[in-house]
Each structure stands twice: as C-alpha cells, then as structure tokens.
N, C-alpha and C positions, 0 to 999 in steps of 0.2 A: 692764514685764514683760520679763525677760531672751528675749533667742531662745530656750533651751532650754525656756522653758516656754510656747512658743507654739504646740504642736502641734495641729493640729485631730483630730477622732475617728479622721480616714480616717490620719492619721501616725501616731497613738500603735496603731492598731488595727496596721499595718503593723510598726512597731518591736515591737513584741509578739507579733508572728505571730497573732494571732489574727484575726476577722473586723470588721466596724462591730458587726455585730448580736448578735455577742458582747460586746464591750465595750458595749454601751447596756444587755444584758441585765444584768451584771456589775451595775452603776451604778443601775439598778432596784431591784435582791437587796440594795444598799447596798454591797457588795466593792469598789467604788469612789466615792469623793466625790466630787460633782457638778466638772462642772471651772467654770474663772474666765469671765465673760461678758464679750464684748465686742460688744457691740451685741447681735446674734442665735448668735452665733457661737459655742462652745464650745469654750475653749481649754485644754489639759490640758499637764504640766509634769513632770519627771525624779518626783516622789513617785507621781504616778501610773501611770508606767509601771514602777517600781518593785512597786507594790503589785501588779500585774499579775503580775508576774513570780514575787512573790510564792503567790497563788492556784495560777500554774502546780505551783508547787514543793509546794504542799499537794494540789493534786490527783495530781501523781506518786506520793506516798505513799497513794494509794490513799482519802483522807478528800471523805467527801462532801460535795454543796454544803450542808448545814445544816450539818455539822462546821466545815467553813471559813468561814461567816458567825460562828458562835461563837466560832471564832478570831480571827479580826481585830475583834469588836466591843472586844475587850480593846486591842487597839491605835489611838492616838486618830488621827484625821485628817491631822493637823497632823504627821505621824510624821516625820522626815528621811527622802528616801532612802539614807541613808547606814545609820537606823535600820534601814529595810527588809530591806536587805540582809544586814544582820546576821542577821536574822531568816531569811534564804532561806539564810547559809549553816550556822545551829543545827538548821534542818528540812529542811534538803534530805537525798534518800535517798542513804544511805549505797551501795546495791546499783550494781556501774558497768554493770551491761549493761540491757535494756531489753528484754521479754519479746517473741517474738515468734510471729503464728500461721501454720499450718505444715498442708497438710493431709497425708491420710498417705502420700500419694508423695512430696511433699516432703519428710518426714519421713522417710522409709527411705533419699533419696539423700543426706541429711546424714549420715548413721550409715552409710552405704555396704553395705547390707544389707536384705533386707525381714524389718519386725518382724511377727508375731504379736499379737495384741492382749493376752496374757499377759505378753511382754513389752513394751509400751507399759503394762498395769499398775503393770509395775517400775518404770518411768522413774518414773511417777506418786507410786510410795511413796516414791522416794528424792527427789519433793520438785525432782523438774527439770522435767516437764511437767503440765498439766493439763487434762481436756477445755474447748474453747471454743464448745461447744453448735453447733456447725455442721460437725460428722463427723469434724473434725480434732483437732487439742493446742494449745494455747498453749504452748511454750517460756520459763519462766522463767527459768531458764539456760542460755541460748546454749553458752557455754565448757563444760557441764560435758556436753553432751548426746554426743557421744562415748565418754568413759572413762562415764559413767553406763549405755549403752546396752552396754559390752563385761561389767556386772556382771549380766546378763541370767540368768545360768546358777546364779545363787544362790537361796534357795527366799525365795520372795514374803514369808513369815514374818519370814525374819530383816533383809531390806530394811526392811519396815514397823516393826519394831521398833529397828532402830539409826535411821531417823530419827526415831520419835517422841523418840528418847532426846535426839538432837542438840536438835530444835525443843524440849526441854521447858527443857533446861539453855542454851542461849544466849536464849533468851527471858526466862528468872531473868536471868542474866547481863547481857542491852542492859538491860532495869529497873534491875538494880544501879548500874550503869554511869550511865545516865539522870540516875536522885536525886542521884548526887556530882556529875557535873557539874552539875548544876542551882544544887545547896547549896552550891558553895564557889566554882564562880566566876560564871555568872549570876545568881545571888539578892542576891551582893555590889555586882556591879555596878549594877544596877537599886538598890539601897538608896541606893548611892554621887550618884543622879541620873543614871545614863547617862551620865559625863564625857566627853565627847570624843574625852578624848587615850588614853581606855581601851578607846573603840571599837574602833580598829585594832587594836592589840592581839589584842583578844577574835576580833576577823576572821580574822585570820594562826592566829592558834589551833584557830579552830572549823575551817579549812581542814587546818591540818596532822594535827590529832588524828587522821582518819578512816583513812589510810595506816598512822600507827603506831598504832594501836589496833588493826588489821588484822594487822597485822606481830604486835603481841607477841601476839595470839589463837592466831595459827597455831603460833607459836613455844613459846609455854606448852602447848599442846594437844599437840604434838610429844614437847614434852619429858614431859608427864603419862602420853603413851603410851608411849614407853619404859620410867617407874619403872612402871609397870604392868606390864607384859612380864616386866621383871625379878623384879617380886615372885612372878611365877607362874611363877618357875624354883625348884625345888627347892635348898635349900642356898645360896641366893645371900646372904649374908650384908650386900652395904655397898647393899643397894637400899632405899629409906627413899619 
C-alpha cells in the first residue's frame, strides 16, 4: 500500500477538517467506504478523503444528509479521486461568499447606521438577509449588504417584487443552463466511459465556466436593460 494511502482515521479526519467521530459517523450512513485493514487498524487512502471533500461540497449547497446519501449511492466505491473531484468541481456552489450571522448591533455597525426593523424587512426582500431564529439575520450576502441597506427608502412593495422577478427568471435560467451542460458535455462523457485524457479537460472547464458564465450574465442583463430603456423612450426608432 502506497504511503498516501496509509492514513489512519485520526489523519484522514484531520486532512478533512473534520472530527474522528464525524468521519466514523460518515462511514456508518455509508458516505464513506470502509477503509483497508491492517491487522486491527483502519487505513484510509486519497479516494476517501476525496469523497470527503466531496460531502463537504454537497452539504455547502445546502442538500441534506438523505439527499447526499442518494447522491453518492450513484457513485461506485471504487470511484478515482481524480473522479471525485470532478464531481466536487460540477457541484460545488457557484455563490463566492459564505453567509454570515450577525446580531442587530452588529448589523447596524456594518451599514454604518441603526436600521429599524422596517428596514431590516427591506434587506430581507431584496434577498440579502434573513432571520437566524436567535433575534438577529443571517447575511447571505456579505458584499451586497451595504448598497442593499442604502435602498431602504424605496416602498417594501416594489423591493418584494423586483426580487420575486429576479429569483423567478435566473432560477428558469441556472435549469436552462443545468440540462445543456449536462446534455452535451457530461452525458457524452460518461457514455464515452469517463476517458481519462477527457477528465482534465472536463476539470479546467467546469472551473472556468462559473467566472464567464457570471461575466456574460451580467453583461447580457446590462445590455437587455438598456434596449429596455430605450424602448420606453418615445420616437427612438433603432431600439430593437
């Protein structure tokens, strides 16, 4: 057995951030494959701590532990970590910040102001914070909680409704998006036998897409609101 795959529970637990009694619970639930015996000893290997890494990245997206068991039952044991990885970077969350809770003093010296609970509503509608059942918010977006907090003076109505509009149409949108990548370049590959040399490939891919995908979002949306503008100018004739 190579040294990389000689790690006892207390190494792989540690490379993984996580605790022993997390990973034995993991390995219970099945989320991991027993590791290799050597005498009494339980030796675990780069696919396991892959798989590991794996779960983390499914529970970031918010999926439960029976969701994430259903998911990897699909994936067989024997998986590479090279497979794995793949996997962690087709499902890792696309979102780059990391929610954070906040109670409401905290909260008012981030915005540099004390909010009213009217406006901490706002924040709410537009989809940047939300209550975290212990008096304060959870911030789900850090970056935006500033210029979110300066739209405070707009009536609650029209907040609630230009987010519903956003969450209804980019939620069509990731689905749309979803099925074609899925259909024309994972479904091929996977038919192909998961070659190899297609692997890396598909890696460098699944990495770059998430920036330009971001990019032309923004950039189409820009430009959709401008021919928009223009159409609602009287007489503008070359606005299409």
């Amino acid at each position: 057995m190579a040294a990389a795959e000689r790690m006892t529970v207390d190494e792989l637990a540690g490379r993984a951030g996580l605790t022993v009694r997390t990973v034995r619970f993991y390995t219970a639930r099945g989320l991991l494959p027993p590791p290799r015996l050597r005498g009494r000893t339980g030796l675990y290997g780069p696919a396991h701590l892959a798989r590991l890494e794996l779960v983390r990245e499914l529970q970031a997206l918010g999926l439960t532990l029976a969701a994430i068991e259903r998911h990897l039952e699909r994936i067989p044991d024997g998986a590479s970590p090279e497979d794995l990885a793949l996997q962690r970077a087709l499902l890792s969350p696309w979102a780059p910040e990391e929610a954070e809770d906040l109670d409401r003093h905290e909260l008012d010296r981030r915005v540099g102001r004390r909010l009213d609970d009217e406006a901490v509503m706002k924040l709410a509608a537009l989809g940047v914070v939300e209550e975290n059942g212990n008096g304060g918010v959870r911030v789900i977006s850090p970056a935006l909680l500033g210029m979110a907090a300066e739209l405070s003076a707009m009536p609650l109505d029209a907040l609630v409704a230009a987010h519903e509009s956003i969450e209804r149409h980019t939620t069509e949108l990731a689905e749309e998006l979803q099925r074609v990548f899925q259909d024309t370049v994972v479904r091929p590959y996977r038919e192909r036998g998961r070659p190899p040399e297609e692997r890396e490939r598909l890696l460098e891919l699944a990495v770059k897409l998430k920036p330009l995908m971001l990019q032309s979002l923004v950039g189409s949306f820009q430009r959709a609101v401008d021919r928009a503008i223009r159409r609602s100018v009287p007489g503008d004739e070359g606005a299409r």
